[in-house]
MOPAC internal coordinates of N, CA, C and O (Angstrom, degrees):
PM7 1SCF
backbone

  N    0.0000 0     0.00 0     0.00 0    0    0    0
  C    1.4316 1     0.00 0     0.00 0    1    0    0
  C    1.5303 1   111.22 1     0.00 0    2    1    0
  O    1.2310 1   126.18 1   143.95 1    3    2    1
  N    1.5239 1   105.73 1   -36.05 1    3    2    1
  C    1.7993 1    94.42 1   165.37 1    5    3    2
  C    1.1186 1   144.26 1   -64.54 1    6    5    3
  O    1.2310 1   125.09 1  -176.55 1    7    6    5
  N    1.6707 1   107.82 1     3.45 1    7    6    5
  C    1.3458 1   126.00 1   165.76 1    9    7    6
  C    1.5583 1   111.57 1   -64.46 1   10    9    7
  O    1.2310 1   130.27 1   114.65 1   11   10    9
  N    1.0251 1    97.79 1   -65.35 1   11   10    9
  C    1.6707 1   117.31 1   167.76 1   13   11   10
  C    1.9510 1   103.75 1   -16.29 1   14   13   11
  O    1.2310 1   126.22 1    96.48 1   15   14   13
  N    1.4435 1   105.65 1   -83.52 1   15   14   13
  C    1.3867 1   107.94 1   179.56 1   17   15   14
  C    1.1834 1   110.72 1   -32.63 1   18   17   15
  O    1.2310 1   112.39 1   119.55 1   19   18   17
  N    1.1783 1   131.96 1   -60.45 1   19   18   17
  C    1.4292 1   141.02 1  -161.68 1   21   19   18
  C    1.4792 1   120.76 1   -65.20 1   22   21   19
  O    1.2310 1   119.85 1   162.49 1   23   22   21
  N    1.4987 1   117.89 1   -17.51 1   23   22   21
  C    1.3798 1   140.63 1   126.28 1   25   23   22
  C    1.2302 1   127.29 1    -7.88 1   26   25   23
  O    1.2310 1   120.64 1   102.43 1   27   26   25
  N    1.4387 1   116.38 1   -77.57 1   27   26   25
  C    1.6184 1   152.84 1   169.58 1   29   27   26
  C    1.2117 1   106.83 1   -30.68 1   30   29   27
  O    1.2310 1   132.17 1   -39.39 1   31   30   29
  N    1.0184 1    94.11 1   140.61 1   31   30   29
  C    2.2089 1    94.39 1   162.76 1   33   31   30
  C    1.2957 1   101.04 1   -74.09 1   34   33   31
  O    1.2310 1   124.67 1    -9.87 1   35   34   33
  N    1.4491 1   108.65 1   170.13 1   35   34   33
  C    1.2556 1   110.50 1  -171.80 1   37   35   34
  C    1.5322 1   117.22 1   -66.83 1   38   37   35
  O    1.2310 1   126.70 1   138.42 1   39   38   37
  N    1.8863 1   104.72 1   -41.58 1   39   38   37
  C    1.6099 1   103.07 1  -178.50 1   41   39   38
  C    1.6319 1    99.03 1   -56.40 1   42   41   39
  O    1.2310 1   128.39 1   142.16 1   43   42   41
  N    0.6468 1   101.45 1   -37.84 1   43   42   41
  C    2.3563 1    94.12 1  -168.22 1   45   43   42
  C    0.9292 1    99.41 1   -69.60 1   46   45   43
  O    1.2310 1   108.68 1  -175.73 1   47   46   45
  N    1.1938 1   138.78 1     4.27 1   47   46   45
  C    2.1114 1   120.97 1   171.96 1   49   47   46
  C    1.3742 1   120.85 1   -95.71 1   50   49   47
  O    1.2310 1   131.09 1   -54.56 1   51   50   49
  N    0.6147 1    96.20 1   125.44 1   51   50   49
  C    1.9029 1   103.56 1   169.84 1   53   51   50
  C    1.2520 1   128.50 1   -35.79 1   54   53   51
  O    1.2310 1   124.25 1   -76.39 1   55   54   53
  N    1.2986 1   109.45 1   103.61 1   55   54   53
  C    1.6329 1    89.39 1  -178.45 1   57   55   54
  C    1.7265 1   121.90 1   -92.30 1   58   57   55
  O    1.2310 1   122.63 1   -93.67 1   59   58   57
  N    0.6054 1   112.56 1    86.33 1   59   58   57
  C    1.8453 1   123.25 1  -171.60 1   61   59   58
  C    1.0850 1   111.70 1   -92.28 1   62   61   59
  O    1.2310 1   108.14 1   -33.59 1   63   62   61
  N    1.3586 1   139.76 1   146.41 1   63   62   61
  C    1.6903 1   130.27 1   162.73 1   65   63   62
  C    1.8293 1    94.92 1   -81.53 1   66   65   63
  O    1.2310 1   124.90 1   -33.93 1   67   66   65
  N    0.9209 1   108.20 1   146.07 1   67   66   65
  C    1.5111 1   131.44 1   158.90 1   69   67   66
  C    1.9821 1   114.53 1   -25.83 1   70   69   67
  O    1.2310 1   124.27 1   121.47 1   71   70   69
  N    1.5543 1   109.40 1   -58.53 1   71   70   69
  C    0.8352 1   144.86 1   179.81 1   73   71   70
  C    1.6521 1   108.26 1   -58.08 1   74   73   71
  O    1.2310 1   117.28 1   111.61 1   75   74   73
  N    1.3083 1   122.79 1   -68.39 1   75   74   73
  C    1.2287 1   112.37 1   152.42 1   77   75   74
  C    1.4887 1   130.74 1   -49.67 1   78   77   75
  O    1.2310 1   113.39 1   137.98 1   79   78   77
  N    1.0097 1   130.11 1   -42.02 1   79   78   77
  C    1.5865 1   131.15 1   153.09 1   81   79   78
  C    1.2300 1   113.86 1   -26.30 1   82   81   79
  O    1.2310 1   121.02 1   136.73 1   83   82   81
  N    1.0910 1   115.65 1   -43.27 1   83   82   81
  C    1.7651 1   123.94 1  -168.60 1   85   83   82
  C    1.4795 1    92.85 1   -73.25 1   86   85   83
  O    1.2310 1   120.00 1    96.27 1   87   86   85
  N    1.2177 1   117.61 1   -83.73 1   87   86   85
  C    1.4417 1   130.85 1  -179.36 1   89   87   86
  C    1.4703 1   108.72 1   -15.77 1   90   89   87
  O    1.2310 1   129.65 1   107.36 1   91   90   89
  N    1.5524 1    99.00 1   -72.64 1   91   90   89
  C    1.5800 1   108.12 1   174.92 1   93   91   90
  C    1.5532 1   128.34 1   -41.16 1   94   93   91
  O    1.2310 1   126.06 1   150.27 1   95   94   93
  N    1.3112 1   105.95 1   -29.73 1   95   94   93
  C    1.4167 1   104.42 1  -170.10 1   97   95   94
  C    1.7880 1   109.46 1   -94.04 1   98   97   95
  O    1.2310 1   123.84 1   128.49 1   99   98   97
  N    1.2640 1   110.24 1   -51.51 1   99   98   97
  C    1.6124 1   112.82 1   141.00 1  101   99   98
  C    1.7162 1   131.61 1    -6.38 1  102  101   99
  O    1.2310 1   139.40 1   108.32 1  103  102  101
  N    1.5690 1    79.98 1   -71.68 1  103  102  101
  C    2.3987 1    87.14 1   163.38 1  105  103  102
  C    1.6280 1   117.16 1   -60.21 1  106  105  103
  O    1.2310 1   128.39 1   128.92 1  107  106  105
  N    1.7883 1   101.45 1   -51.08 1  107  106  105
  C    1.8600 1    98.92 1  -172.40 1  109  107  106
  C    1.6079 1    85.83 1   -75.79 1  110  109  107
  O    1.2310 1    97.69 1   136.58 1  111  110  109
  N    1.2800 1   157.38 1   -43.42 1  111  110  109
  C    1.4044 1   137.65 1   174.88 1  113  111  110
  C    1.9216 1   103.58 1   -28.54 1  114  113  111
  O    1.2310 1   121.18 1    98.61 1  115  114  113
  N    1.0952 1   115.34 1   -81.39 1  115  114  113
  C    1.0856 1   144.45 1  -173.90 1  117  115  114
  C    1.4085 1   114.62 1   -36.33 1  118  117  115
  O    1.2310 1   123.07 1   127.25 1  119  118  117
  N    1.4977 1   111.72 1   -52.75 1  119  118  117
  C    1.4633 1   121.49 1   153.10 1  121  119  118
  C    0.9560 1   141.97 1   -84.72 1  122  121  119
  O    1.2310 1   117.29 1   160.88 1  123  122  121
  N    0.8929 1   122.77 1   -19.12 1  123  122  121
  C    1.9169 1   138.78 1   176.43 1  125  123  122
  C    1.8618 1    95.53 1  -121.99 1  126  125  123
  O    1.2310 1   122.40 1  -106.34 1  127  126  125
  N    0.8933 1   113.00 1    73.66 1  127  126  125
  C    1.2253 1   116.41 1   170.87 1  129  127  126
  C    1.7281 1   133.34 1   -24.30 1  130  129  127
  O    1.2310 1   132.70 1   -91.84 1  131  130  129
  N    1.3540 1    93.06 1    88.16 1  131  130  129
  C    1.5083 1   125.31 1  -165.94 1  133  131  130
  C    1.5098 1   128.81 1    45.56 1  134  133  131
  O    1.2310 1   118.52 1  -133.21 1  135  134  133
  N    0.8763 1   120.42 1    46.79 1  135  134  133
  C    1.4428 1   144.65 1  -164.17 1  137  135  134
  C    1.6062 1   101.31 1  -103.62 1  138  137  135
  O    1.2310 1   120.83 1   -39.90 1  139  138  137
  N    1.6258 1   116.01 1   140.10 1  139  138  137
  C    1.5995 1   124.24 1   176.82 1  141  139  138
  C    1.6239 1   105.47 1   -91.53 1  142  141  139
  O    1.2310 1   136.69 1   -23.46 1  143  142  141
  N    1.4641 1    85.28 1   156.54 1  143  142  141
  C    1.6856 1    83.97 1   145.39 1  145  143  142
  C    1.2292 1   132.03 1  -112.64 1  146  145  143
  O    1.2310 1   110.15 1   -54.96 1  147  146  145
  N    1.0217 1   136.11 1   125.04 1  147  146  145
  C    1.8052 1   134.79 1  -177.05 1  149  147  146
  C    1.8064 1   109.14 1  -105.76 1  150  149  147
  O    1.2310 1   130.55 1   -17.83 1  151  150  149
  N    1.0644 1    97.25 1   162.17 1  151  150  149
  C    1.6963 1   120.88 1   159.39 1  153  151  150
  C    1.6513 1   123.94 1  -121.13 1  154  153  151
  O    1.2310 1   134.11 1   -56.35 1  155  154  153
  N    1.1258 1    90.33 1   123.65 1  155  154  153
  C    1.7683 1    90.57 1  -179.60 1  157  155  154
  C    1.3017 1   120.25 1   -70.30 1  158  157  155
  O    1.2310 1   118.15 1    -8.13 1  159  158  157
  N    1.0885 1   121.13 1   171.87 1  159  158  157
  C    0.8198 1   116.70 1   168.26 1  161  159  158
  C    2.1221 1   135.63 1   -53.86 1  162  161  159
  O    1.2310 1   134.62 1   140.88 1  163  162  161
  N    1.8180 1    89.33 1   -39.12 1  163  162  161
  C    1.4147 1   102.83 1  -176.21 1  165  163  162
  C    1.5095 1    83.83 1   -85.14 1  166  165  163
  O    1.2310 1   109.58 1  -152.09 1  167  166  165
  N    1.0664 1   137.14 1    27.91 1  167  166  165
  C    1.8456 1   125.25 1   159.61 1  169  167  166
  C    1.3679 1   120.61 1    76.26 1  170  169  167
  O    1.2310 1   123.77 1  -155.45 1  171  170  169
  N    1.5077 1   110.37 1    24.55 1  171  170  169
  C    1.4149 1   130.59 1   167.10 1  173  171  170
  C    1.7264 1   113.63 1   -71.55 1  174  173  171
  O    1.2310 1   119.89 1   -60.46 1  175  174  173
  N    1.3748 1   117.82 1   119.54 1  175  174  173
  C    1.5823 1    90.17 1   156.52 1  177  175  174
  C    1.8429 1   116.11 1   -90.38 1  178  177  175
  O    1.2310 1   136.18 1   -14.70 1  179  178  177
  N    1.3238 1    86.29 1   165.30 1  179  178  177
  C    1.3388 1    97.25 1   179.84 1  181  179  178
  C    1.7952 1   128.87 1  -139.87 1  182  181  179
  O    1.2310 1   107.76 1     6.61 1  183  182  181
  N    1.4376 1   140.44 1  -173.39 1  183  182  181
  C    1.4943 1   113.81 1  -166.80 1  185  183  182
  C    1.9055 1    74.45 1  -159.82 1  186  185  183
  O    1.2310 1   135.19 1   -79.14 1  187  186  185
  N    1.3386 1    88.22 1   100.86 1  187  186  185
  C    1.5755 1    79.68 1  -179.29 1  189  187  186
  C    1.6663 1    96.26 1  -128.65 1  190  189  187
  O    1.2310 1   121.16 1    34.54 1  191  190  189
  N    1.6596 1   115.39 1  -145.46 1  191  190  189
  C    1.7681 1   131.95 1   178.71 1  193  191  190
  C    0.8661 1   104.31 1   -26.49 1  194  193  191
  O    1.2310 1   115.92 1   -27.51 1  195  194  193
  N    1.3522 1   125.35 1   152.49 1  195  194  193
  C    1.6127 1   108.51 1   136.84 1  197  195  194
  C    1.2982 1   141.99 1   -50.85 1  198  197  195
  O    1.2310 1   134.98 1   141.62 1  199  198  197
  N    1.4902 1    88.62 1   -38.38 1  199  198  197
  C    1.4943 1   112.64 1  -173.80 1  201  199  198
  C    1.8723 1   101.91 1   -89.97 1  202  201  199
  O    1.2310 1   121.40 1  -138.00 1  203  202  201
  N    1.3715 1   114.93 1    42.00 1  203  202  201
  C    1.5485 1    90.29 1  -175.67 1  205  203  202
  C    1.5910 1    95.77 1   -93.42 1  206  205  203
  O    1.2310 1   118.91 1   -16.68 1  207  206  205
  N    1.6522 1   119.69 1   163.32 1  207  206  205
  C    1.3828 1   121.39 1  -165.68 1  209  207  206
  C    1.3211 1    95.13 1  -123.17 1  210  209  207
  O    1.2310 1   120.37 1     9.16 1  211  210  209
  N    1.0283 1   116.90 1  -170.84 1  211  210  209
  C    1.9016 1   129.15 1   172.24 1  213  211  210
  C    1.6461 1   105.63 1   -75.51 1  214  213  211
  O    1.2310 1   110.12 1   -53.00 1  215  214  213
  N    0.7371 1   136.16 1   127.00 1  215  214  213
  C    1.5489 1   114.52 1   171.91 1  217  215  214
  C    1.8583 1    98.57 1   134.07 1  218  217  215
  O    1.2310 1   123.56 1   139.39 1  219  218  217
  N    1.4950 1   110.78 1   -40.61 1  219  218  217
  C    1.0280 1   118.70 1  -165.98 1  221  219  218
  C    1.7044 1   113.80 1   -69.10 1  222  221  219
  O    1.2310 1   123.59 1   -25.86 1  223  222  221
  N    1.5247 1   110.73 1   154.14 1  223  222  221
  C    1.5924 1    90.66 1  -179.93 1  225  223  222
  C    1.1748 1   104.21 1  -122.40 1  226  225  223
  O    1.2310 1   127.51 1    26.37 1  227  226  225
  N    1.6197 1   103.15 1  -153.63 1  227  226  225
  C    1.6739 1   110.55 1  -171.33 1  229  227  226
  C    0.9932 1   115.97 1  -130.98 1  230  229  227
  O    1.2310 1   109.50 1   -94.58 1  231  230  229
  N    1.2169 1   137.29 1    85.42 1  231  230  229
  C    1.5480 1   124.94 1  -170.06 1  233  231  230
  C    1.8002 1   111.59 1   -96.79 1  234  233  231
  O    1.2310 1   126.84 1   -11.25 1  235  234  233
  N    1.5275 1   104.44 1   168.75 1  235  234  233
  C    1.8403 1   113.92 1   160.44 1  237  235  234
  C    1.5412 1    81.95 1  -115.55 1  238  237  235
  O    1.2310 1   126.50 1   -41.88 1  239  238  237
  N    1.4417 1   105.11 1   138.12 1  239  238  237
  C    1.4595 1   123.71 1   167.85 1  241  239  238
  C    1.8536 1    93.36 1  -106.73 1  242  241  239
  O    1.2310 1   138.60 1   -19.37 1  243  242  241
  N    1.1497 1    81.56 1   160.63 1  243  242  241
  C    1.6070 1    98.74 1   172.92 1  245  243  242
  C    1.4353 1   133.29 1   -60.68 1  246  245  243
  O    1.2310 1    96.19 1   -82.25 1  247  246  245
  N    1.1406 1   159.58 1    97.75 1  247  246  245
  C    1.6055 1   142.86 1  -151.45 1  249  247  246
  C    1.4322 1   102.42 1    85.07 1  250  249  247
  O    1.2310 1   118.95 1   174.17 1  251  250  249
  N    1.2621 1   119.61 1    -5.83 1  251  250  249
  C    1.7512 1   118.50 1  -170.88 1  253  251  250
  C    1.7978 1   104.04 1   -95.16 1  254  253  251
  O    1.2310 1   112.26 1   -69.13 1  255  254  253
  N    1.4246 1   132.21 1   110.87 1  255  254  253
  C    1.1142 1   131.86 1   176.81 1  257  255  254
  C    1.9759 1   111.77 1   -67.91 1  258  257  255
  O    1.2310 1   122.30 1   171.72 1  259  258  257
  N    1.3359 1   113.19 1    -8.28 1  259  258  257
  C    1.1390 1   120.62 1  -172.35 1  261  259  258
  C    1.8519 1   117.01 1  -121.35 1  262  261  259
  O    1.2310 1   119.70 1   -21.15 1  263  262  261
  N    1.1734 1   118.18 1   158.85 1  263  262  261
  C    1.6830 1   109.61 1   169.40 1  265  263  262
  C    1.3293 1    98.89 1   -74.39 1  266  265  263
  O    1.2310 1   125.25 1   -20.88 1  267  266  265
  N    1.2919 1   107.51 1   159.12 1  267  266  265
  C    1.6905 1   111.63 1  -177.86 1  269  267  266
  C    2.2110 1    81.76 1  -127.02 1  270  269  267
  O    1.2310 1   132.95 1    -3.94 1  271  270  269
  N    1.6033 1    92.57 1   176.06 1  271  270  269
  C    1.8063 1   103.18 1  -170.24 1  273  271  270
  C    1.8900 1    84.03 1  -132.12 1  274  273  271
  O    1.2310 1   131.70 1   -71.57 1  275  274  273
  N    1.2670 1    95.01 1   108.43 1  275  274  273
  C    1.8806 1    96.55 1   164.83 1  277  275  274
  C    1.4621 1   100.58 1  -119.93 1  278  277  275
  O    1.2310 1   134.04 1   -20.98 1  279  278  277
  N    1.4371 1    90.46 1   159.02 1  279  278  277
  C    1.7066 1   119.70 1   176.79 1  281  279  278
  C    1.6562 1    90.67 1  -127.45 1  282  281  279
  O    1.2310 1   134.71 1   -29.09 1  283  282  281
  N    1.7748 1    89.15 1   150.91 1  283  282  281
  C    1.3175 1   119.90 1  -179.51 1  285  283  282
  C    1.4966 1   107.31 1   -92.05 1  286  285  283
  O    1.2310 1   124.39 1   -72.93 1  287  286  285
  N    1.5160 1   109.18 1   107.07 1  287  286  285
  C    1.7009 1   124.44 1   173.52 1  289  287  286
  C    1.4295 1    97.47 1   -38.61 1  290  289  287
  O    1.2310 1   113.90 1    -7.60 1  291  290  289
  N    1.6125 1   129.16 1   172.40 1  291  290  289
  C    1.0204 1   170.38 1    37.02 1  293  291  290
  C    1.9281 1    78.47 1    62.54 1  294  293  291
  O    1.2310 1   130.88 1    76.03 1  295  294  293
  N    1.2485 1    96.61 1  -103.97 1  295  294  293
  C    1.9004 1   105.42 1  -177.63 1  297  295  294
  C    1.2035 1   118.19 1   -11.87 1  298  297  295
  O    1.2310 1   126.59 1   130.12 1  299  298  297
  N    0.9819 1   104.93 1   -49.88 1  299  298  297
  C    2.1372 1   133.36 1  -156.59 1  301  299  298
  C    1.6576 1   103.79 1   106.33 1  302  301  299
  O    1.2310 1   118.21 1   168.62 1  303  302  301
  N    1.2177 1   121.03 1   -11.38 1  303  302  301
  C    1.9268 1   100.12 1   171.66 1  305  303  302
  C    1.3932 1    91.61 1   -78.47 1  306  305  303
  O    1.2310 1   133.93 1     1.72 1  307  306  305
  N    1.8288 1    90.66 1  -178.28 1  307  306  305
  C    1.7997 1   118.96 1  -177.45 1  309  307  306
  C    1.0903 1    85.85 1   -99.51 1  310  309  307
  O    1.2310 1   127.19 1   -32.07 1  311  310  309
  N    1.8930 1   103.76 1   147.93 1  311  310  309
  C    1.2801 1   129.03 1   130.50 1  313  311  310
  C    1.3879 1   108.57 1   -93.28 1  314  313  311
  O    1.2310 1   130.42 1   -35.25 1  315  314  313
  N    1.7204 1    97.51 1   144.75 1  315  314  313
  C    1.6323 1   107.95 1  -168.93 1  317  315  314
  C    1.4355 1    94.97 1  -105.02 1  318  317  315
  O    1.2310 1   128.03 1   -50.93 1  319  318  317
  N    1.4828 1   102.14 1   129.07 1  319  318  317
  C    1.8525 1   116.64 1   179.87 1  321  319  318
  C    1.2690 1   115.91 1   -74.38 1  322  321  319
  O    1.2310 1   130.59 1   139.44 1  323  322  321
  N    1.5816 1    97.17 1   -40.56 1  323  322  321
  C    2.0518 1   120.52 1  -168.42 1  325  323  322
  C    0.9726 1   116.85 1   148.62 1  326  325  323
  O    1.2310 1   125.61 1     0.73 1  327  326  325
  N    1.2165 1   106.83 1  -179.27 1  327  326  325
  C    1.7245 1   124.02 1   156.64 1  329  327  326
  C    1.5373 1   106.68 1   -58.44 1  330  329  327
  O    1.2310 1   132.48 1   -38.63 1  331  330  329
  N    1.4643 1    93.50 1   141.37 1  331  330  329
  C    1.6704 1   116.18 1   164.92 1  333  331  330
  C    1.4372 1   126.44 1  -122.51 1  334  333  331
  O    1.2310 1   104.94 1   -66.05 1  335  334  333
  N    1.2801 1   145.46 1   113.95 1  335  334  333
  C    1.1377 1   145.48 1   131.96 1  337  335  334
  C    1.9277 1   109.41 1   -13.42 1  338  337  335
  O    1.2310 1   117.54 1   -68.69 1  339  338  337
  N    1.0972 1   122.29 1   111.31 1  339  338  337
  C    1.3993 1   128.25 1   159.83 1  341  339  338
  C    1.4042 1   115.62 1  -136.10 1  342  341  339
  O    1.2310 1   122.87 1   -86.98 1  343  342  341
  N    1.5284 1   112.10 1    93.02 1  343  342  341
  C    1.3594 1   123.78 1   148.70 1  345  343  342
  C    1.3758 1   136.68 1   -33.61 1  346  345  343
  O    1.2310 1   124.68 1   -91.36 1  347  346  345
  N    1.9003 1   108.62 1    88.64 1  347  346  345
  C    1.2654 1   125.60 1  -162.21 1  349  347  346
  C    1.5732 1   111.42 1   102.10 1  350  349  347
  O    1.2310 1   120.79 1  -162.43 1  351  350  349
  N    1.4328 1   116.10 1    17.57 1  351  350  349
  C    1.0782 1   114.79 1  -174.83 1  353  351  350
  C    1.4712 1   109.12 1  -147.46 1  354  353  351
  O    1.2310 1   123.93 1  -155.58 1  355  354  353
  N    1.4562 1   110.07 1    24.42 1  355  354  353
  C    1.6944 1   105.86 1  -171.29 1  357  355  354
  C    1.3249 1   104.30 1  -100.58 1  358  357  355
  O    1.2310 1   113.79 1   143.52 1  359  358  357
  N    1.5849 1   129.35 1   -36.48 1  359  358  357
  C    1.0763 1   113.50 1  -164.78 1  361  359  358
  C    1.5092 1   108.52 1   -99.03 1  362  361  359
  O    1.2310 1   105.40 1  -123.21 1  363  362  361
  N    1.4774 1   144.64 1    56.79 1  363  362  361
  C    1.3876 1   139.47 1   177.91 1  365  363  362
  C    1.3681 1    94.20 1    81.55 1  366  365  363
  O    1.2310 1    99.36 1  -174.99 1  367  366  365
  N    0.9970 1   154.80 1     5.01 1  367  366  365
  C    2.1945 1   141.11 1   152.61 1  369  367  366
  C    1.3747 1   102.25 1    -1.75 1  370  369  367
  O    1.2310 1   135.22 1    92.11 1  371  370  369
  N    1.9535 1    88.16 1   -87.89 1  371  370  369
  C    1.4141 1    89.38 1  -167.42 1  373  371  370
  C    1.3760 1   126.19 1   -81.06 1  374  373  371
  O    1.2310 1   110.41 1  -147.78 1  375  374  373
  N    1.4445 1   135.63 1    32.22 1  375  374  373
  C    0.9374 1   118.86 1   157.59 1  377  375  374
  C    1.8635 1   124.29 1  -110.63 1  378  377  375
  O    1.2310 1   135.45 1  -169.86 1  379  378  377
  N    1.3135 1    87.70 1    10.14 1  379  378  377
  C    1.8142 1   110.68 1   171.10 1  381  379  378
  C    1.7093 1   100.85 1   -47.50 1  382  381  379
  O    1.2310 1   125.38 1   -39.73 1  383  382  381
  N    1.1682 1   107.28 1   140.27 1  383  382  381
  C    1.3664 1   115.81 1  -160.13 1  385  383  382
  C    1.4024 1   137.34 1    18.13 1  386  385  383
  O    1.2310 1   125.00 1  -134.70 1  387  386  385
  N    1.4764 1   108.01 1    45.30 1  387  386  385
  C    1.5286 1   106.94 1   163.59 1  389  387  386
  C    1.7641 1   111.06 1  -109.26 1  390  389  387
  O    1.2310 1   130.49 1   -42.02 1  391  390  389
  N    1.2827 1    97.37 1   137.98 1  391  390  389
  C    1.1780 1   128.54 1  -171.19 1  393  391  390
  C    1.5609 1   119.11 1  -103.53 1  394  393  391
  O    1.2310 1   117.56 1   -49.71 1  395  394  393
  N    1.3398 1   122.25 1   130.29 1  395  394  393
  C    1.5185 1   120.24 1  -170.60 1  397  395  394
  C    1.0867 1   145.93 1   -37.12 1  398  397  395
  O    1.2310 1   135.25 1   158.19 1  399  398  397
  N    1.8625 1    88.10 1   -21.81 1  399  398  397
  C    1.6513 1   115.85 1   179.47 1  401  399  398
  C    1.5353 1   101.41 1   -79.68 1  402  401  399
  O    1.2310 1   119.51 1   156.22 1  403  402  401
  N    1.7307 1   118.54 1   -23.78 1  403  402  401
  C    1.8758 1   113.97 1   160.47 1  405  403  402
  C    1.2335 1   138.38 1   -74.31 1  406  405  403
  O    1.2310 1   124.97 1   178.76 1  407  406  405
  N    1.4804 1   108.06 1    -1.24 1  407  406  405
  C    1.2536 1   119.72 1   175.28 1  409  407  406
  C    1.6371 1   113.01 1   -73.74 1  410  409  407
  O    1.2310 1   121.64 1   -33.23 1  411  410  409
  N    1.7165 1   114.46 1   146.77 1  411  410  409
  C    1.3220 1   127.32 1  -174.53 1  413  411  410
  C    1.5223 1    96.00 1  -118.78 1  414  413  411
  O    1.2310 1   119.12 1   -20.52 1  415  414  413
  N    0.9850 1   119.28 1   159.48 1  415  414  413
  C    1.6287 1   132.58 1   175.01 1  417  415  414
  C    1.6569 1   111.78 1  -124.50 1  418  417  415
  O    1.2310 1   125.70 1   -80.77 1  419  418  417
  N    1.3784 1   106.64 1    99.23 1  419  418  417
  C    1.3646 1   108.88 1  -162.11 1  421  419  418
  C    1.9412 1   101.52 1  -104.39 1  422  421  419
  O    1.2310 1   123.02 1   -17.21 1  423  422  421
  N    1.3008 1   111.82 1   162.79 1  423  422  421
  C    1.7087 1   118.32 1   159.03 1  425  423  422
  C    1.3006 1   110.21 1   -90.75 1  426  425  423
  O    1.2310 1   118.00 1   -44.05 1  427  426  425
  N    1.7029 1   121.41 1   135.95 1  427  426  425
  C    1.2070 1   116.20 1   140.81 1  429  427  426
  C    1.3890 1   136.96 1   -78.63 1  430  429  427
  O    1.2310 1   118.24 1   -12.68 1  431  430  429
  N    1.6632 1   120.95 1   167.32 1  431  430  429
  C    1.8876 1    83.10 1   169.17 1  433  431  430
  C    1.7275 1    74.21 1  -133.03 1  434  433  431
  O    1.2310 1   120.10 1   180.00 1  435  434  433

């Protein structure tokens, strides 16, 4: 996910010490029961798996009031990680002008 930052222009990055990161992630461990934080790529943070990796994405599924975090099977379907927290992305964002003709029809496994 620290690839991601490095993305960013410089004003849009976070400036954090390392050290606090640690700390921080320790407390939302602790409180949000073991859950990361990531950055997307488009420079969202987010509080998703534990186990989420680089690679992983972010989808709104359909009927889903929340973003969900899938990874691309081995197969080519998703495995679904969970629910995600996405800052700037809870209340319908990203689905502001998508239209039916943008919809994909994916497998879970």
């Amino acid at each position: 996910m620290e690839e991601a930052a490095k993305q960013l222009p410089e004003q849009d990055r976070l400036q954090i010490p390392r050290s606090f990161y640690h700390d921080y992630q320790i407390e939302l461990n602790l409180t949000c029961g073991h859950r990361q934080l990531f950055l997307t790529d488009g420079g969202l943070l987010g509080v998703g798996a534990i186990d989420t990796q680089v690679g992983d994405e972010v989808w709104v599924l359909a009927g889903m009031s929340t973003p969900v975090e899938l990874r691309t099977a081995p197969s080519g379907n998703y495995l679904f990680l969970g629910e995600a927290y996405v800052h700037g992305a809870m209340h319908g964002e990203l689905a502001d002008g998508v239209v039916e003709a943008n919809l994909d029809n994916i497998l879970l496994e």
